[in-house]
C-alpha positions in Angstrom: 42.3 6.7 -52.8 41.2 9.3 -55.3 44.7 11.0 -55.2 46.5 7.6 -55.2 44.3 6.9 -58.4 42.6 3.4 -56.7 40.1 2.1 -57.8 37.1 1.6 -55.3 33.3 1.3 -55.7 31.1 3.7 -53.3 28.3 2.0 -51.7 25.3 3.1 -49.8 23.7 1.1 -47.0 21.3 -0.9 -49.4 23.8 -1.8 -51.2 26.3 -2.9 -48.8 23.2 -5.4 -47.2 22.6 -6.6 -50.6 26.3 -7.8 -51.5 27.3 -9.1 -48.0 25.7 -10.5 -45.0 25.5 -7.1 -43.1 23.5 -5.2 -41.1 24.7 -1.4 -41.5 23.4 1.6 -40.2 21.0 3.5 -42.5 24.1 6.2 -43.0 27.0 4.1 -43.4 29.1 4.5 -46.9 30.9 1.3 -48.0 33.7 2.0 -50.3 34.6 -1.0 -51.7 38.6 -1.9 -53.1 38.6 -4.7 -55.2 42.9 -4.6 -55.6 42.9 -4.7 -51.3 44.6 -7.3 -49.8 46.1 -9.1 -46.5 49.1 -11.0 -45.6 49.0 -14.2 -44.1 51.8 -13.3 -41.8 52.5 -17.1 -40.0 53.6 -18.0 -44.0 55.3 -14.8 -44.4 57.4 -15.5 -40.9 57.8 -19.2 -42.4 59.3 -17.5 -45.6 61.4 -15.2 -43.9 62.8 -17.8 -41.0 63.8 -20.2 -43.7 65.6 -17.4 -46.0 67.9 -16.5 -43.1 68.9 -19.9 -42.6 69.4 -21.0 -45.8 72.1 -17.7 -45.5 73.5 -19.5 -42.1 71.9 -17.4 -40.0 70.5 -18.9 -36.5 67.2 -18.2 -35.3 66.5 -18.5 -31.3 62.5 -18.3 -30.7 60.9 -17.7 -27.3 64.6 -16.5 -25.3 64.4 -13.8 -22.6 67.4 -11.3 -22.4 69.2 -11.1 -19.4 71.9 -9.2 -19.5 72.9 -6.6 -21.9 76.2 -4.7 -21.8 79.5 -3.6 -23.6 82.7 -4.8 -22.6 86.1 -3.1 -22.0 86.9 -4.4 -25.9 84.1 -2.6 -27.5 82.2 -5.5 -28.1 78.2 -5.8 -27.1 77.4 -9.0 -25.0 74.2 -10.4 -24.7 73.2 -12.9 -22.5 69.8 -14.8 -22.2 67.5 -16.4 -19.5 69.3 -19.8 -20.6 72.7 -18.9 -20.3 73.5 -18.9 -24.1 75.8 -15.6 -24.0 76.1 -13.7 -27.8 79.1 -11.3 -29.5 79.0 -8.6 -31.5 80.0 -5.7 -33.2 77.1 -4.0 -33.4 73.5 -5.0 -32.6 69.9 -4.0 -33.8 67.1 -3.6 -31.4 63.7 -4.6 -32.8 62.0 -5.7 -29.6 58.8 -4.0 -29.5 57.3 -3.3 -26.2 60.6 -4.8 -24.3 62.8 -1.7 -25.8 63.1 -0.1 -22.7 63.7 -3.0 -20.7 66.7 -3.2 -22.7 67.6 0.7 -22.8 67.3 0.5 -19.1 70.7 -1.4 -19.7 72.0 1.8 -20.1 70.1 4.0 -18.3 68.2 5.2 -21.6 64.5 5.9 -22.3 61.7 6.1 -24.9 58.3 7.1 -24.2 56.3 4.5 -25.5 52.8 2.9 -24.6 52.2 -0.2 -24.8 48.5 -1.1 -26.1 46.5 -4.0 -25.0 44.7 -5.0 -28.2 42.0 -7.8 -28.3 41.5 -10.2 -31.1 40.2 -13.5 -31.8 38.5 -16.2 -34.1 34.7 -16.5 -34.0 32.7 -18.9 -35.7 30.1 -18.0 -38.8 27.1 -19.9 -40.1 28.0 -21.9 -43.2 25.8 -20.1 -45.5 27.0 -16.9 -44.9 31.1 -18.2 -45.0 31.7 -17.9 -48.5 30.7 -14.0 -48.4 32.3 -12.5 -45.5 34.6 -9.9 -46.8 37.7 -8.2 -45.7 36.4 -5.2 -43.9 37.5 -2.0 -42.0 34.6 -0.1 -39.9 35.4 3.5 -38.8 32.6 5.4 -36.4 33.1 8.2 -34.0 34.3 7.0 -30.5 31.3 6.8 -27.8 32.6 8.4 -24.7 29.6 7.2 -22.4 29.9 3.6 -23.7 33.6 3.6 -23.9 32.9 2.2 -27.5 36.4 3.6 -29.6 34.6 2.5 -32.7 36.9 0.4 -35.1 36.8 -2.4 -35.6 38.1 -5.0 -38.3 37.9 -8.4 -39.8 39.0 -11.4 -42.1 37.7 -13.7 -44.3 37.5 -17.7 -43.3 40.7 -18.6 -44.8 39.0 -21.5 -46.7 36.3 -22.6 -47.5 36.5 -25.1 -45.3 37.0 -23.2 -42.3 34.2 -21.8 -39.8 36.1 -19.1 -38.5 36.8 -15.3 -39.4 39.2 -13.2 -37.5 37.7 -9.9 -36.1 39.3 -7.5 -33.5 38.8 -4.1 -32.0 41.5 -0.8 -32.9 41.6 1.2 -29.9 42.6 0.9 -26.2 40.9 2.4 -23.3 44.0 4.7 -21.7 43.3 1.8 -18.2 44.6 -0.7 -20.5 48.0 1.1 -21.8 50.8 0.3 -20.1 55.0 1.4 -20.2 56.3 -2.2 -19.6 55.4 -5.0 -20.7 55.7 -6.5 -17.1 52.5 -5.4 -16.5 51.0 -6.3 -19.7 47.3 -6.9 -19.7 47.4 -10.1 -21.4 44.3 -12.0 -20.6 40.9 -10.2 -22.7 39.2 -7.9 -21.1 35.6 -8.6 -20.3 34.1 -4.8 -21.1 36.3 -4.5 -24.4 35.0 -8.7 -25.0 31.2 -7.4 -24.5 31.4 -4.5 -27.1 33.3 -6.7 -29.6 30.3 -9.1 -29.4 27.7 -6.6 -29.7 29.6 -5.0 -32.5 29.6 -8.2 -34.2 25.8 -9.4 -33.3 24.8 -6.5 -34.2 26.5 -5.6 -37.6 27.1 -8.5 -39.4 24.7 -12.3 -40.0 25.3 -15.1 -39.2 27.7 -14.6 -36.3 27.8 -17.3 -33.9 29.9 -17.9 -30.6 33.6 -16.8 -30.5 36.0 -19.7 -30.8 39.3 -18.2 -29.3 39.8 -14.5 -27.9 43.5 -12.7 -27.7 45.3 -10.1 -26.5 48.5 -8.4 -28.5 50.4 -5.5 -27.8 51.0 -2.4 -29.6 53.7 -0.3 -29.3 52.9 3.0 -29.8 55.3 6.7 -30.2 53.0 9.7 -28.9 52.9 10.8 -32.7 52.0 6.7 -34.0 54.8 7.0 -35.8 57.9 4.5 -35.6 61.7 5.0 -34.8 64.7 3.9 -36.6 67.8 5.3 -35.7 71.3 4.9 -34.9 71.0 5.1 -30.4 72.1 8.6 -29.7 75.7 8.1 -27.9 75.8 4.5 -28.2 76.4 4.3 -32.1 77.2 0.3 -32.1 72.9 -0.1 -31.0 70.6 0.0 -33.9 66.9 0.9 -32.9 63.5 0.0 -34.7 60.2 0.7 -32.5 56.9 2.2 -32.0 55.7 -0.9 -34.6 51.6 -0.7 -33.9 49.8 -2.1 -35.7 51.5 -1.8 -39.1 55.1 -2.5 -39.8 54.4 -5.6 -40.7 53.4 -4.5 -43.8 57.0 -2.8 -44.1 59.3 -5.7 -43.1 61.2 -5.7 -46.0 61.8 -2.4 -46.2 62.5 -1.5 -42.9 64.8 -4.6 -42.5 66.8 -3.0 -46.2 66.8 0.1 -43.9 68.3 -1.5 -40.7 70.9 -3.5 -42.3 71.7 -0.3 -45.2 72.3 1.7 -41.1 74.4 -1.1 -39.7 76.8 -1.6 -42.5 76.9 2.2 -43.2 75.2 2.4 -46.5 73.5 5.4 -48.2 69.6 5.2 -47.6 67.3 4.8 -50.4 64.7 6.9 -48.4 64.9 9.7 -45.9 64.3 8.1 -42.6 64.0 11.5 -40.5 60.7 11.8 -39.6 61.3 8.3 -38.0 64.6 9.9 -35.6 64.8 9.3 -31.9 65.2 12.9 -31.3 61.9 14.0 -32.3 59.7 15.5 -28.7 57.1 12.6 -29.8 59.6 9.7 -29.1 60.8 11.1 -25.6 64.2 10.0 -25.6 66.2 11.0 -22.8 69.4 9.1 -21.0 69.2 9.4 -17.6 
C-alpha cells in the first residue's frame, strides 16, 4: 500500500478492540483502508445478465454439457444434458473447475486443483451489527491443528440484517480435488469446528451460524489464471484457474476474451497468463 500510495491507518491491538467488537491477539497489527471496498456480486451478475440481453444475447443457467465436438465443416457443436444442441464459429471456455471435463473432448489436459472452500452466514448480536467491519486476518498456518490461518468476513448488508458473511482461505491438500465429480460439496465438520473457534474466539457478539457453504476454487500450480487461444485447436478460447479473484476482473478479462476471439490487438500483455507455462500443465494426450 505504501508503494501504491493508499492510504491506511496502522493500528495496534488496543486500538483495533477499541474501534470494533474484537478480541485480537496482544501482537496483531490492524491496518486499516478506509477507500477498501466489496462487490455485491448477485447485483453485479443481475447487471451483467440483463446487459447481454438487452444486446440479444440468450442466457441458459443451470445446463450440463454433453457433448462437445467439431464437425467435418469446421464448425464447433455443443450439445447439453437437455438436448438443446449449439453452432458456432468459435467458442470460449470459462467453465472453471469443469475445464477438463470439456478438454477431455479432445483428449487435452490442464493441471488444475480444484479447492473445496467453506463459507457461510452467521448471525451477530444486534448491538454489535452496526460495527462489524470488512476484515482480512492473515496468521501463520498451524501444522498440528491443521489451522491454514485466514480467514475473512463481511459486514450485515443492512442494518436490518443479522447476518455477516465469514469464510476460511485455505484447503487442507484431503479436500483438493481434479474433477469436480468428486467435489466435496457438503462442509466439512473439522474445517466447520475451526471456523467457529476462529470466530468465538476473535470477534463479539458472534452467535450460531445461520447457513454454511461449500465453493470451489480453481486453482493453476502458480495461482495464477489462463487465457489463451487452445494450443492446436485455435477456434477454443480458454479462461481458467479463477480462485478466488477474477471476479474482481470480469470486465476486463471478458474485453480480453472477446479482443482474442475477434482477433483484436490486446490492450495488455496477457503472457504470463499462457497455457504453455510448466505451472498450467498443459499437455494433449
Amino acid at each position: 500500500m505504501l508503494k501504491k500510495n493508499i492510504p491506511f491507518e496502522e493500528l495496534n491491538a488496543n486500538a483495533m478492540e477499541k474501534r470494533w467488537p474484537m478480541r485480537p491477539k496482544s501482537d496483531f497489527i490492524g491496518l486499516f483502508e478506509t477507500t477498501a471496498g466489496m462487490v455485491f456480486a448477485d447485483q453485479a451478475l443481475q447487471v451483467f445478465k440483463t446487459a447481454a440481453q438487452q444486446q440479444n444475447v440468450d442466457v441458459y443457467q443451470d445446463v450440463g454439457v454433453d457433448l462437445l465436438e467439431v464437425a467435418e465443416s469446421g464448425k464447433i457443436i455443443v450439445k447439453t444434458k437437455n438436448e438443446i444442441c449449439f453452432e458456432a464459429d468459435k467458442l470460449v471456455l470459462a467453465v472453471g473447475g469443469w475445464n477438463n471435463n470439456l478438454l477431455d473432448h479432445f483428449d487435452q489436459h490442464l493441471d488444475l486443483e480444484i479447492w473445496s472452500m467453506l463459507w457461510g452466514y452467521y448471525r451477530v448480536a444486534k448491538q454489535y451489527r452496526e460495527n462489524y467491519p470488512q476484515w482480512f486476518c492473515f496468521q501463520q498456518e498451524n501444522l498440528e491443528t491443521g489451522d491454514g490461518g485466514l480467514y475473512y468476513g463481511f459486514p450485515c448488508h443492512d442494518l436490518d440484517s443479522s447476518l455477516i458473511q465469514v469464510g476460511i482461505d485455505w484447503c487442507p491438500p484431503k479436500y483438493m480435488t481434479t474433477n469436480m465429480e468428486i467435489f466435496h460439496r457438503e462442509p466439512v465438520p473439522e474445517l466447520v469446528k475451526l471456523l467457529n473457534n476462529f470466530l468465538q474466539s476473535a470477534w463479539v457478539g458472534i452467535e450460531e451460524n445461520a447457513s454454511l457453504h461449500c465453493c470451489p476454487f480453481t486453482m493453476t500450480k502458480d495461482n495464477l489464471f489462463v487465457l489463451e487461444k487452445l494450443p492446436n485447436l485455435s477456434i477454443f478460447f480458454i479462461f481458467t484457474g479463477a480462485s478466488s479473484q477474477a471476479f474482481k476482473f470480469a470486465t476486463m478479462i471478458g474485453k480480453l476474451l472477446s479482443e482474442l476471439v475477434l482477433d483484436k490487438s490486446l490492450d495488455f500483455d496477457i503472457l504470463p497468463l499462457s497455457i504453455s507455462w510448466q505451472a498450467v500443465g498443459w499437455k494433449k494426450n
